[in-house]
N, C-alpha and C positions, 0 to 999 in steps of 0.2 A: 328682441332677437338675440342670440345667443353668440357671444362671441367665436370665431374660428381661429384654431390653433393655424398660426403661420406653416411656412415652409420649412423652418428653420427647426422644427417640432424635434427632431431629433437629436440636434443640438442642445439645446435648451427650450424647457416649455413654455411656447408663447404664443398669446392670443391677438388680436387684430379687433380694436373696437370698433364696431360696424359704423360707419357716418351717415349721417342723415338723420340721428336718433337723439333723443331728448340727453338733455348734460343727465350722467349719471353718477351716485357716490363710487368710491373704489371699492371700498367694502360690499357694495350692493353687487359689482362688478365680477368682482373672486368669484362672490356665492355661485350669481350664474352663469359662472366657467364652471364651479367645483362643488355644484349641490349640494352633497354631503360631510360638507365644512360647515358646523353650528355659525350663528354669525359671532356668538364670544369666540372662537376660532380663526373666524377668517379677521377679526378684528387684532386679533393678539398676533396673528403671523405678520399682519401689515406692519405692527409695532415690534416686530423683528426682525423687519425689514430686510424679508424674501419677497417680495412682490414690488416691483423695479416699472417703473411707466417712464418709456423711452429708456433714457440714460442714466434715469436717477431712481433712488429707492422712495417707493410710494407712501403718504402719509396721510397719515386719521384725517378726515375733510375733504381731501381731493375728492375733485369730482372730474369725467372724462366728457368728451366732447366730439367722438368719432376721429377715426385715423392712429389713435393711439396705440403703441406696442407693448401690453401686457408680460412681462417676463415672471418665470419664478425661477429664485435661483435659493433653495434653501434643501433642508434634508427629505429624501426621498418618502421617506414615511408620513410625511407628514401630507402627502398625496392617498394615503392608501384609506378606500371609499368604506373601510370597515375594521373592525377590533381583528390585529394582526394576531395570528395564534402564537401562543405561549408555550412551548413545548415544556421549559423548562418546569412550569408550576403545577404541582398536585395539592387537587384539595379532596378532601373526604365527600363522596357523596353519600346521604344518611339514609335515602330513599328514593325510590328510582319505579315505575309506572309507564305504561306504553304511551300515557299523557303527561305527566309529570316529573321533573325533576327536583331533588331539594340536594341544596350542596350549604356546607357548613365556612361562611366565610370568617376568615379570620381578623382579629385586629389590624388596623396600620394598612389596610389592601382595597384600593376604590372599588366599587361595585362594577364602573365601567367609566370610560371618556368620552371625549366628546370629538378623537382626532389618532389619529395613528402614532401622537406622542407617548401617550400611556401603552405601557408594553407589560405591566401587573398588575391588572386589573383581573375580578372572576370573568366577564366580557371575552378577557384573550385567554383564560384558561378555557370557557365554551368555547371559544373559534377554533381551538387546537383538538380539542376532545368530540363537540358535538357541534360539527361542522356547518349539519344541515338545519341548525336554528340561527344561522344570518338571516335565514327568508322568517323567521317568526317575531313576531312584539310589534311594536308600534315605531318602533327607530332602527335602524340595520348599527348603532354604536350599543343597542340595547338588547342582543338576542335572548328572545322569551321572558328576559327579566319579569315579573310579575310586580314587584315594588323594589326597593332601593335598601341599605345599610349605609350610612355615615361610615368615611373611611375609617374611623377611630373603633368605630362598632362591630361587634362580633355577633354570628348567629349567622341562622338559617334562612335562606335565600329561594325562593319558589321561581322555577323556569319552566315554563309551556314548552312541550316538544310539537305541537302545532298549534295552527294560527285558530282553528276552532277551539280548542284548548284552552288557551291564550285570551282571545272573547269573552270563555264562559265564566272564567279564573275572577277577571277583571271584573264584570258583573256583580262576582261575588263578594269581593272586597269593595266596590262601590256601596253596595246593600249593608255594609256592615255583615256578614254574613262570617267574614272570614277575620280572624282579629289578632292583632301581632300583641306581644307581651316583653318586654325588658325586664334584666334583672340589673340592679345598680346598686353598688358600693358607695355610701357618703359615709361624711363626718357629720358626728353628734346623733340624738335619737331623734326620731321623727314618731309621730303621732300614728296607733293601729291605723289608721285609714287617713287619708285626706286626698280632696280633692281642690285643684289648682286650676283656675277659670282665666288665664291672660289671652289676647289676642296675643300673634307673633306676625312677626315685619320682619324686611331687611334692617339689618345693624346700620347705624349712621357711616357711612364710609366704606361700610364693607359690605355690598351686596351679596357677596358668597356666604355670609354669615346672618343665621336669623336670632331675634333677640325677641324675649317676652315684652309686651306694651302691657303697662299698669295704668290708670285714669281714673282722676277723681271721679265722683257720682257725678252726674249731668255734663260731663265733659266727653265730647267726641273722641274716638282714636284716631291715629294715624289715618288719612284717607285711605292706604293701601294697606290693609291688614286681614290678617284672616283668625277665625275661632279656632280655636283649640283648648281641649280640658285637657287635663293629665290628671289620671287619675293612682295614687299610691298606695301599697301596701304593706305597710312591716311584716318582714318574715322573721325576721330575727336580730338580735342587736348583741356585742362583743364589744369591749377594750373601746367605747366612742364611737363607731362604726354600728352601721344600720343595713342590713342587707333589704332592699325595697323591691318590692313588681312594682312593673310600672304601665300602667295603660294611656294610648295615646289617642284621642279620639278629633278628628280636624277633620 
């Protein structure tokens, strides 16, 4: 059962944890006050300690037990159930279709959040521009997105202007059907062609960061890993630098 916002709701927003109900986490508790807080969200706001049970600020482990006063007392935004539009940002769109969108995102810019903290994300330049793809994609923090760019990463971004669109889009990158390409700047030459076979994992310590897994012959990987090739091509080489395509196949 879903907790009820007090009386007090206009004062400050807070809920009433229903009694008679099994001890619950507090983090499980946020979620379902505030659905559309990822739980890495609702876990980092806990750990910023806006969410207050009774008189004190709530902490990672609590768990509720009915009767309890749910408060939040932190920045408004961070309530809001979708990527806030961005008036301020303009980006290039390259190509444009009654189905299709393609927008060229820039280095240094997330693709989207997971919370009404990210206010330059391409996510809130959609919300400001193309308003009516919050009802499209698979996440209302992901409108139409079709796949993702690394905030570091530059290039062109495919957004579904509907949800049939969006289905058929996805289909087709599943199938391998549809295939993204990187270009990359390193040091030293690299070989015309090669192909690069490592599993990738979360980095030890840092979950947000994936790292390649190397393993002798006859030795297992990581239990949690996934395949990936990468596959390279010299375009051109200058002064130590090698400009490479790069193919990702996972």
């Amino acid at each position: 059962m879903r907790g009820m916002p007090s009386d007090q709701e206009s004062k400050a927003l807070q809920w009433i944890v229903p009694s008679g109900q099994r001890a619950i986490r507090l983090d499980a508790f946020v979620r379902r006050c505030l659905p559309y807080l990822s739980s890495r969200e609702a876990q980092r706001a806990i750990d910023e300690r806006v969410f207050w049970v009774n008189d004190r600020p709530g902490k990672k482990g609590d768990k509720l037990f009915g009767g309890e006063v749910l408060s939040f007392k932190g920045p408004q935004h961070l309530l809001a159930p979708a990527p806030l539009p961005a008036w301020n940002l303009e980006l290039p769109v390259v190509y444009e279709d009654e189905s299709l969108l393609v927008v060229d995102k820039p280095a240094g810019m997330a693709t989207h959040g997971f919370s009404g903290r990210e206010r330059n994300s391409l996510a809130n330049f959609l919300a400001a521009t193309r308003p009516s793809l919050c009802h499209v994609g698979k996440s209302r923090w992901e409108p139409g997105l079709l796949h993702r760019l690394d905030r570091d990463t530059s290039g062109l971004v495919l957004v579904a202007k509907d949800q049939d669109s969006f289905e058929s889009l996805r289909s087709q990158f599943r199938r391998g059907e549809i295939k993204k390409k990187y270009w990359a700047l390193v040091w030293g030459k690299v070989k015309r062609e090669e192909v690069l076979a490592y599993p990738l994992a979360h980095a030890p310590g840092e979950r947000k960061k994936m790292t390649t897994v190397k393993t002798e012959e006859g030795k297992k990987t990581r239990a949690r890993s996934w395949r990936a090739l990468t596959r390279l091509k010299a375009l051109s080489s200058s002064r130590g630098l090698t400009l490479l395509e790069v193919g990702i196949d996972t």
